[in-house]
C-alpha positions in Angstrom: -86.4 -74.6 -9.1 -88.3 -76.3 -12.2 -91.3 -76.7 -10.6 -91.1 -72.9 -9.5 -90.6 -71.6 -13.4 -93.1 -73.9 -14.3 -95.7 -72.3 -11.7 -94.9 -69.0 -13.1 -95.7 -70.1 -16.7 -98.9 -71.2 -15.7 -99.8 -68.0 -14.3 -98.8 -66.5 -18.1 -95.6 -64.7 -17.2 -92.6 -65.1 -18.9 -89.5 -66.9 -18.0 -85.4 -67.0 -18.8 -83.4 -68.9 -16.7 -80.2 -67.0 -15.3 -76.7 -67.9 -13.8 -76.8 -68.6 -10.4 -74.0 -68.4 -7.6 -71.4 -70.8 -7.2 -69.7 -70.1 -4.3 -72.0 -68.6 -1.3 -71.1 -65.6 -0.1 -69.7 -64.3 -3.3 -66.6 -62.4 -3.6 -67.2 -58.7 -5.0 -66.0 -60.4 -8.2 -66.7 -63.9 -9.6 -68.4 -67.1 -7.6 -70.9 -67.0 -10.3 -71.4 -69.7 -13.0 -71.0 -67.3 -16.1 -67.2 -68.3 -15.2 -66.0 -64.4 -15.7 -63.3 -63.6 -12.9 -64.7 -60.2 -12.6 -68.5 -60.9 -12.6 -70.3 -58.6 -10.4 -73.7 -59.6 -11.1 -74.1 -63.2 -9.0 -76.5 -65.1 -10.1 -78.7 -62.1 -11.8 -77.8 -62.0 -16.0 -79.3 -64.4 -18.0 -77.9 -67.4 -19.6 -77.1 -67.9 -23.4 -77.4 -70.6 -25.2 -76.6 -70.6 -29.2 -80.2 -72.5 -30.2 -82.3 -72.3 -27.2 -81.4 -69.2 -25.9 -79.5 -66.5 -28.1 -81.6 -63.6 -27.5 -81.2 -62.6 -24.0 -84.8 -61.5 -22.4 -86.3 -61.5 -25.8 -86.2 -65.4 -25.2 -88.5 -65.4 -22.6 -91.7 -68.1 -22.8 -94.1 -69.8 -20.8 -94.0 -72.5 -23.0 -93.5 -75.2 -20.4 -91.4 -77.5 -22.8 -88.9 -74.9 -23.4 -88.8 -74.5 -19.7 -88.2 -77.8 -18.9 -85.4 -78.1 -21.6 -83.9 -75.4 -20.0 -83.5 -76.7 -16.5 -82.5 -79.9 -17.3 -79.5 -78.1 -18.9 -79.0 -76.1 -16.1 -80.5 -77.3 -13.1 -79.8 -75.4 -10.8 -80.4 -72.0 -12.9 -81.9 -69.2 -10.9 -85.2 -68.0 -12.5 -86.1 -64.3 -13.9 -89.5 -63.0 -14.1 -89.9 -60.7 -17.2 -91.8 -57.7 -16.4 -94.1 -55.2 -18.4 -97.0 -55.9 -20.7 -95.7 -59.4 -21.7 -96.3 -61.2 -18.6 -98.7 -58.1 -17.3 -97.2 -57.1 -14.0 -94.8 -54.6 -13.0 -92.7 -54.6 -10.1 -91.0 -52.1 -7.5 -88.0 -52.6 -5.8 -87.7 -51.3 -2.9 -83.7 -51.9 -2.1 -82.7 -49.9 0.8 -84.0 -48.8 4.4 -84.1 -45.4 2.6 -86.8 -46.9 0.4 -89.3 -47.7 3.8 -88.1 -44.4 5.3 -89.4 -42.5 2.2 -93.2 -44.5 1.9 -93.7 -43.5 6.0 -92.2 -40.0 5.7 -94.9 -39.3 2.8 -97.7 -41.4 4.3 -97.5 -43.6 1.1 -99.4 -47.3 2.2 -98.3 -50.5 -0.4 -101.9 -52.0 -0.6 -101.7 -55.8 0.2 -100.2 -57.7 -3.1 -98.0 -60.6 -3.8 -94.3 -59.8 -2.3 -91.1 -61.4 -2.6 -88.0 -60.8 -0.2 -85.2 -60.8 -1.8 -82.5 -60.1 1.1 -83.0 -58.7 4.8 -84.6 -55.4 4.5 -85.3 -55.6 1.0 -87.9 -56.9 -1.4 -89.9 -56.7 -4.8 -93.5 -55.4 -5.0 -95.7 -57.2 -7.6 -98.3 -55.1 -9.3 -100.5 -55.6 -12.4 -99.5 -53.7 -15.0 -101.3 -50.6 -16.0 -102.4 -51.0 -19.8 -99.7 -48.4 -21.1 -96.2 -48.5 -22.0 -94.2 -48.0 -18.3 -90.1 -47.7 -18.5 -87.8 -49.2 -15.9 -85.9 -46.8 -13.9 -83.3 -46.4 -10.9 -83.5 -44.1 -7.9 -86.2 -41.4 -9.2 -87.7 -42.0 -6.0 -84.9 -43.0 -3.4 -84.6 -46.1 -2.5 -86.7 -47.3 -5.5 -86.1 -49.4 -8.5 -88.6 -50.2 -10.9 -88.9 -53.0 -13.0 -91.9 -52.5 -16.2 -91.5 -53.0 -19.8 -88.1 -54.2 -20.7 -87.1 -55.2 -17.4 -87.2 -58.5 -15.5 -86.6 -59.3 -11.6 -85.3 -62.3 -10.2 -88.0 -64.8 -8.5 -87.9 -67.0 -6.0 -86.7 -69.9 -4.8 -83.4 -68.2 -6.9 -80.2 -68.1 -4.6 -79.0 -64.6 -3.5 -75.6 -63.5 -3.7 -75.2 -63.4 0.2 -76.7 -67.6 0.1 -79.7 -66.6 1.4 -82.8 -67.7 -0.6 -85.5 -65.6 -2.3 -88.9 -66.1 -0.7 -92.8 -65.2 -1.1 -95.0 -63.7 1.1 -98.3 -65.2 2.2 -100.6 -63.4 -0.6 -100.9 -64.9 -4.0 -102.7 -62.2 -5.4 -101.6 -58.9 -7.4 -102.8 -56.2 -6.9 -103.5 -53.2 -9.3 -101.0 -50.6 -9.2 -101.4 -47.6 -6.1 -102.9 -44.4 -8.0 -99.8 -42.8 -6.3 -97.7 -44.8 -8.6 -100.0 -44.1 -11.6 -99.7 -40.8 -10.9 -95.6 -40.9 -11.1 -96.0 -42.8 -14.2 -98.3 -40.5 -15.8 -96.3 -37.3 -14.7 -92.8 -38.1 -14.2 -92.6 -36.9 -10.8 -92.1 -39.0 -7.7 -94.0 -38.5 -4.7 -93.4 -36.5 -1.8 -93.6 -33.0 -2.5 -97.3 -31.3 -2.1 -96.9 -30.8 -6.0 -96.1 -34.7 -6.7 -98.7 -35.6 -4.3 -101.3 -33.8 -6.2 -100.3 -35.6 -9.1 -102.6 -34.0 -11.9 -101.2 -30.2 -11.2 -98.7 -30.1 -14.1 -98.5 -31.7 -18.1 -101.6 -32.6 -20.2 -103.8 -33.6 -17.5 -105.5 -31.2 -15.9 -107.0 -31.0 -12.3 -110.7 -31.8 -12.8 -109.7 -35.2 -14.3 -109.9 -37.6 -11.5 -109.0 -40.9 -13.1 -105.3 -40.7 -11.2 -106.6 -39.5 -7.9 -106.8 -40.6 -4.6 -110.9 -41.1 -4.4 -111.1 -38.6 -1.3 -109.8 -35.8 -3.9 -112.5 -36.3 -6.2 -115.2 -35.7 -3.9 -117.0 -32.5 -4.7 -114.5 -29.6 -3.7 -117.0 -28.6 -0.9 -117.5 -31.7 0.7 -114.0 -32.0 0.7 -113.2 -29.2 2.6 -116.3 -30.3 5.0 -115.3 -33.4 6.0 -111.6 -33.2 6.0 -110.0 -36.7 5.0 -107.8 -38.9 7.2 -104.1 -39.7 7.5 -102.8 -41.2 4.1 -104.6 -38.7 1.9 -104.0 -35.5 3.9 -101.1 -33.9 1.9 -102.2 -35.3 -1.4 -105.5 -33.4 -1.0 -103.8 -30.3 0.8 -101.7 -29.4 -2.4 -104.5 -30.6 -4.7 -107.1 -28.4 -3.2 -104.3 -25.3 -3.7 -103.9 -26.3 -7.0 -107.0 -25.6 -7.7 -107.6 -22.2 -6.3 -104.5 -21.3 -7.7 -106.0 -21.6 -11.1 -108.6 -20.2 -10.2 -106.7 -17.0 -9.2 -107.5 -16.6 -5.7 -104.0 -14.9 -3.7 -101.8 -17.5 -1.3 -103.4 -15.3 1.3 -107.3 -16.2 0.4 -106.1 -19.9 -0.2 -104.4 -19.9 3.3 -108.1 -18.6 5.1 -110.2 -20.7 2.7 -108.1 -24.1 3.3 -107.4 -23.9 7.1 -111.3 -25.4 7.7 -109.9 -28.3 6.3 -106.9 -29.1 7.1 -108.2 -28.9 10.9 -110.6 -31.3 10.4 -108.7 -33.8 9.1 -107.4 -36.8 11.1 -104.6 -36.0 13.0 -105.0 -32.5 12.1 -102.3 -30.9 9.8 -100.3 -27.8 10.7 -100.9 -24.3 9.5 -97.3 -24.0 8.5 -97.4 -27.3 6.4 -100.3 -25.4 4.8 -98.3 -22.2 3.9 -95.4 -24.4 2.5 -97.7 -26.7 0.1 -99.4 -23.3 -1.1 -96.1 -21.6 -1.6 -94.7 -24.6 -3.2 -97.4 -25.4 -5.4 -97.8 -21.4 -6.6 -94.0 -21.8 -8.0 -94.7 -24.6 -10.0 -97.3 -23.4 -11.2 -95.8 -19.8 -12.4 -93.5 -22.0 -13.8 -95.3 -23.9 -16.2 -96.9 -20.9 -17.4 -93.5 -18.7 -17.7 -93.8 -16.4 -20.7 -90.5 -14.2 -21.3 -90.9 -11.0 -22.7 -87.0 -11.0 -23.4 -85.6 -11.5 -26.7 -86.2 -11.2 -30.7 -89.9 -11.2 -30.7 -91.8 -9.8 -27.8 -92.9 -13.7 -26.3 -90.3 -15.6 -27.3 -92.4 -18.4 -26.1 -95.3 -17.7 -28.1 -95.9 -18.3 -32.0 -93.7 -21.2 -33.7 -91.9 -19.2 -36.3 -88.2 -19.7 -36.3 -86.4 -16.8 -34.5 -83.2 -14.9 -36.0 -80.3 -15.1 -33.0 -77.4 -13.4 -34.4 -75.1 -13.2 -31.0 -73.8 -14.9 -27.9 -76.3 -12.5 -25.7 -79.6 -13.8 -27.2 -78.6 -17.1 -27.9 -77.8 -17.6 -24.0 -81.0 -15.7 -22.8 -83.0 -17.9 -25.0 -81.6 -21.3 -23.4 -81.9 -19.3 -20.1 -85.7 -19.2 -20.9 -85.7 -23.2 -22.3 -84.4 -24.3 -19.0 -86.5 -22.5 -16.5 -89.3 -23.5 -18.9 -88.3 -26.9 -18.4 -87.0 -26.6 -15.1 -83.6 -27.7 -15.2 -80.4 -25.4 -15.3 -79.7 -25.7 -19.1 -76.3 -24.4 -19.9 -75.7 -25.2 -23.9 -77.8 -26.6 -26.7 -75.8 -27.6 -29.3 -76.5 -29.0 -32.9 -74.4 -31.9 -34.8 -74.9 -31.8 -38.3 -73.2 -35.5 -39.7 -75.5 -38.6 -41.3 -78.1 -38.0 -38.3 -78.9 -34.6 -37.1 -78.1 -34.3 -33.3 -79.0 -32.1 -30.4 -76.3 -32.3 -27.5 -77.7 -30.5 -24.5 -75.4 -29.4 -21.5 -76.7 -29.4 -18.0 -74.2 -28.7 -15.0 -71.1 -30.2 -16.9 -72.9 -33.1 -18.5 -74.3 -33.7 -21.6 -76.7 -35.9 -23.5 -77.5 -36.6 -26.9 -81.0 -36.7 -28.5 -81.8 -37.3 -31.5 -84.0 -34.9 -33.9 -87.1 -37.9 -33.4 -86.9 -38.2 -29.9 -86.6 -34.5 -29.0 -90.2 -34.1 -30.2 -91.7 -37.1 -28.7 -91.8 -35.6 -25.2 -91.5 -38.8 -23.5 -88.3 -39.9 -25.0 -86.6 -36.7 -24.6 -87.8 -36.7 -20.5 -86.2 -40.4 -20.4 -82.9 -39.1 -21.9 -83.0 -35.7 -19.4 -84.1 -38.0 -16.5 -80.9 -40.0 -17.2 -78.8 -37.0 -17.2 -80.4 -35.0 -14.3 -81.3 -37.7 -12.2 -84.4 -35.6 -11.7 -87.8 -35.7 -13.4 -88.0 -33.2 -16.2 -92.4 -32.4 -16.3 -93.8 -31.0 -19.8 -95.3 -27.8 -19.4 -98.5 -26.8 -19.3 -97.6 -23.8 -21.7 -96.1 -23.2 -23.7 -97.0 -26.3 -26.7 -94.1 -28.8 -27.1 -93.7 -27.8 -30.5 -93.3 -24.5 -29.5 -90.1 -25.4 -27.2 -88.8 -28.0 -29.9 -88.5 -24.7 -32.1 -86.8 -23.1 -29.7 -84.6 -26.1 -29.0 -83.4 -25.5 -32.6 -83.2 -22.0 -32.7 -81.1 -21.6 -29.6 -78.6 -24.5 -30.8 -75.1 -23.8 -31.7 -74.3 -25.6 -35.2 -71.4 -27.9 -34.7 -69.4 -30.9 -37.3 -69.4 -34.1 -36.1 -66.4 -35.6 -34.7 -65.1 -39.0 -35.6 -67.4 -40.4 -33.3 -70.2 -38.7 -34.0 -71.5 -41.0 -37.0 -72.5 -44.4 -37.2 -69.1 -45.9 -38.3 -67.6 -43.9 -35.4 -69.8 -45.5 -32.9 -69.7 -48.7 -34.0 -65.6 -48.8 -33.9 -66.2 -47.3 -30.4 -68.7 -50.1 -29.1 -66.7 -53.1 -30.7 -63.3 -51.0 -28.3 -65.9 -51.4 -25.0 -66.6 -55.1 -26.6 -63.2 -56.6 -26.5 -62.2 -54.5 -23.3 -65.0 -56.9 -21.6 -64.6 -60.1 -23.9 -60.4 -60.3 -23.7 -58.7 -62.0 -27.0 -57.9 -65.3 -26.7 -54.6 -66.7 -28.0 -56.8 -69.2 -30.6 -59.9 -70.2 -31.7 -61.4 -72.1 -28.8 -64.8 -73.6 -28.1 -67.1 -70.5 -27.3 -67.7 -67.4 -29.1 -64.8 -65.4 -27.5 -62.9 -63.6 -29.9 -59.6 -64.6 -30.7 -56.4 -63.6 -33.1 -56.0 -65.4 -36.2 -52.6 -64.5 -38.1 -51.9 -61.3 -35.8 -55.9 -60.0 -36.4 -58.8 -59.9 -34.4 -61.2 -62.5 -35.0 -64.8 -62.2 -34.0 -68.4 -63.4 -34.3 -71.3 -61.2 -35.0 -73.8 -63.1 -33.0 -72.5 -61.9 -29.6 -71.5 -58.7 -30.6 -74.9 -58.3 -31.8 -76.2 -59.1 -28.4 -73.3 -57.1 -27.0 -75.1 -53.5 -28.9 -78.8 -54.4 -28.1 -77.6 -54.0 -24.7 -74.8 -51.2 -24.4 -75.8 -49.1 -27.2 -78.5 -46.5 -26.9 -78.9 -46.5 -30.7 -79.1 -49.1 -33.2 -76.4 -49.6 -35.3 -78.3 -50.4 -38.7 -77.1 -52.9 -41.5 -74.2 -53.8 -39.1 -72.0 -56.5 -41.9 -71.9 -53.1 -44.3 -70.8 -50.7 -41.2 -68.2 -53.4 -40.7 -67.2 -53.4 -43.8 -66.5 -50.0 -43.5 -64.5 -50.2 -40.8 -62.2 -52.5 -43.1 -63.1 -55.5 -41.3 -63.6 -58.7 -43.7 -66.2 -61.6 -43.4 -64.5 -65.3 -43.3 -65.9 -68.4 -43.6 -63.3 -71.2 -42.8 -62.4 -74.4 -41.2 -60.3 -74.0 -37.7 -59.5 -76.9 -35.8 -62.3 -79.1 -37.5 -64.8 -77.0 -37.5 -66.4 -75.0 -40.1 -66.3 -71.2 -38.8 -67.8 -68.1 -39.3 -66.3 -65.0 -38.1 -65.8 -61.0 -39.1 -61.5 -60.7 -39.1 -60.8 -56.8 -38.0 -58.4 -54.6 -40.2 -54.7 -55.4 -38.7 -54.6 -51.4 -37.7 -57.3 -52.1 -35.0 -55.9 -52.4 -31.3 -57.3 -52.0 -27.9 -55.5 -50.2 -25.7 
């Protein structure tokens, strides 16, 4: 296993060590060497280690004498790759059948790159990373995982779950990443629709950049239709060439006669209903991202960034109406928190998520936090601008007062609750960094509950021994069981249920 991590250091990416299994095939719960009872992640969460490794993936190196130190604590310590820009790969995990289904169904071919299986049917795709800033995400396109900055996979020879081994394919080398993939990470919208397969239809990229596209669809249009284009690249350049004349203004009817050259002489041939679907497809989309509503206060509602007046229920609800078609999602409520940190709280089929007044006009932070909700990619429109919408966000949001969760102090009492409900209180002081009760109190150490709220919480918690000190919780510095301790002792009111 060393001599693995080692290999991977020398090829500049970064390594943590991780638990392993302990008993082969695991339970559902526990057989892993964390120790917890109701593990369910065998052999896949990293290891801690007070001086050597305290700070979870942020540890990672490949400095070889820090690997070596930490094998020969834990030998037999599976091994985690840390993706993104730091070690300058990416990965996609393709962890289903439904995964292989979906790249044959859309004629999407993995170019030949280092692999690694990871169980039967199953494996992880190495790529180099693309230069910009690429997010991890789960099941945007189904049976897909993907593994960029932030993330980390493990590597072979680390020991499944099931006792089966993780293993390399043949090729050493990585290749770039699939301008199908670029395309996805560029525009938030997975392949497999004419629209997604064209990629460059929708957000600030427009058509005649080519940069993103398959290289048959930036041959000159005419050639294009000339020569047709073989099986891999049909579709793609199908609902890019509609695209096109769609901008151009021709009618579905003049696209349909002027496309179906093409389509016939490509290899296998396409069929002329596949042709009247991608047009018809592609025209919504389109009318979409360039919806103007001539509907409420103000004749475009759409148009202009001045603040609207909304006085009533009726406009109010027309004007989130117009947000989510705009957007494309079914928006039911915007609403406003007003407590330390402004808050938008939007309401899509029953759900809700919060965004914060920052991320709501960075467009790629508020499409993370929609994507999360919707499981569906949210794309930015073409028109109207951003700022535009953002306005519109505000001016079509309810005004509500925070509850008692709703500022910091709130949340932090709420994440050290989900804390203790996964670190139970032990009886005493003991040897780890559990918490414990000390004269009928909680006891607990800020280290791991540090490391507890970089993981679980979506926000950070600043100046965290002042928000405890809020909370009525006390810092203690003592001497239990011959050992000088330091620790954060809870208010005696503070129970978990």
């Amino acid at each position: 296993m060393l001599e693995s991590a080692l290999s991977y250091a020398r090829r500049g990416w970064k390594i943590v060590p991780l638990h392993n299994p302990t008993t082969v095939p695991a339970p559902e719960k526990g057989g892993c060497s964390c120790g917890k009872d109701d593990c369910e992640n065998q052999g896949k969460h990293p290891r801690w280690h007070q001086k050597d490794l305290a700070n979870g993936l942020l540890s990672a190196t490949s400095d070889e004498a820090i690997i070596k130190r930490w094998w020969s604590r834990w030998p037999k310590a599976n091994i985690a790759i840390v993706t993104g820009a730091v070690s300058g790969i990416v990965v996609l995990d393709i962890d289903a059948q439904e995964g292989w289904d979906y790249l044959e169904q859309n004629e999407i071919y993995l170019p030949r790159t280092r692999q690694a299986a990871t169980s039967p049917g199953k494996a992880h795709i190495y790529f180099t990373h693309p230069g910009f800033e690429v997010r991890n995400f789960a099941k945007k396109i189904p049976g897909m995982d993907f593994r960029g900055d932030g993330g980390y996979v493990v590597a072979p020879p680390s020991l499944h779950r099931t006792g089966s081994t993780y293993k390399w394919n043949e090729v050493e080398e990585v290749a770039d990443c699939p301008n199908w993939l670029l395309g996805f990470f560029k525009e938030g919208v997975a392949p497999g629709s004419p629209l997604a397969a064209a990629g460059k239809l929708t957000g600030e990229v427009q058509i005649s950049d080519t940069d993103l596209l398959p290289p048959e669809v930036a041959k000159d249009w005419a050639n294009l239709i000339a020569e047709g284009v073989e099986q891999g690249s049909r579709e793609t350049s199908m609902a890019s060439l509609a695209g096109h004349y769609i901008q151009k203004g021709l009618t579905d009817g003049e696209i349909f006669q002027f496309l179906l050259p093409f389509i016939h002489r490509c290899q296998p041939p396409l069929e002329d209903k596949k042709l009247l679907t991608t047009i018809a497809s592609v025209r919504r989309t389109h009318e979409r991202n360039n919806l103007i509503i001539n509907a409420l206060p103000g004749e475009k509602p759409l148009e202009g960034n001045e603040p609207l007046k909304i006085d009533n229920d009726e406009d109010r609800n027309k004007l989130v109406e117009v947000i989510g078609t705009t957007l494309g999602i079914p928006l039911q409520q915007i609403f406003r928190m007003l407590g330390e940190e402004t808050k938008f709280i939007f309401k899509v089929e029953g759900r809700e998520v919060w965004v914060a007044t920052a991320e709501l006009f960075r467009f790629s932070s508020f499409q993370v936090k929609m994507a999360d909700l919707t499981k569906r990619s949210v794309t930015k429109p073409k028109k109207p601008k951003w700022e535009i919408i953002c306005q519109r966000i505000m001016d079509a949001a309810e005004d509500i007062q925070p509850g008692p969760e709703a500022t910091v102090t709130g949340k932090l009492r709420a994440a050290i609750v989900g804390y203790l409900e996964g670190h139970p209180v032990q009886d005493e002081v003991g040897m780890s960094q559990d918490p414990f009760f000390l004269e009928g109190r909680i006891a607990l150490y800020l280290t791991p509950l540090k490391k507890y709220l970089k993981m679980n919480c979506d926000e950070k918690i600043p100046d965290l021994p002042q928000r405890l000190k809020s909370l009525g919780a006390g810092y203690c510095h003592q001497t239990l069981k011959s050992k000088t301790r330091r620790f954060w002792l809870l208010p005696s009111g503070f129970k978990v249920e």
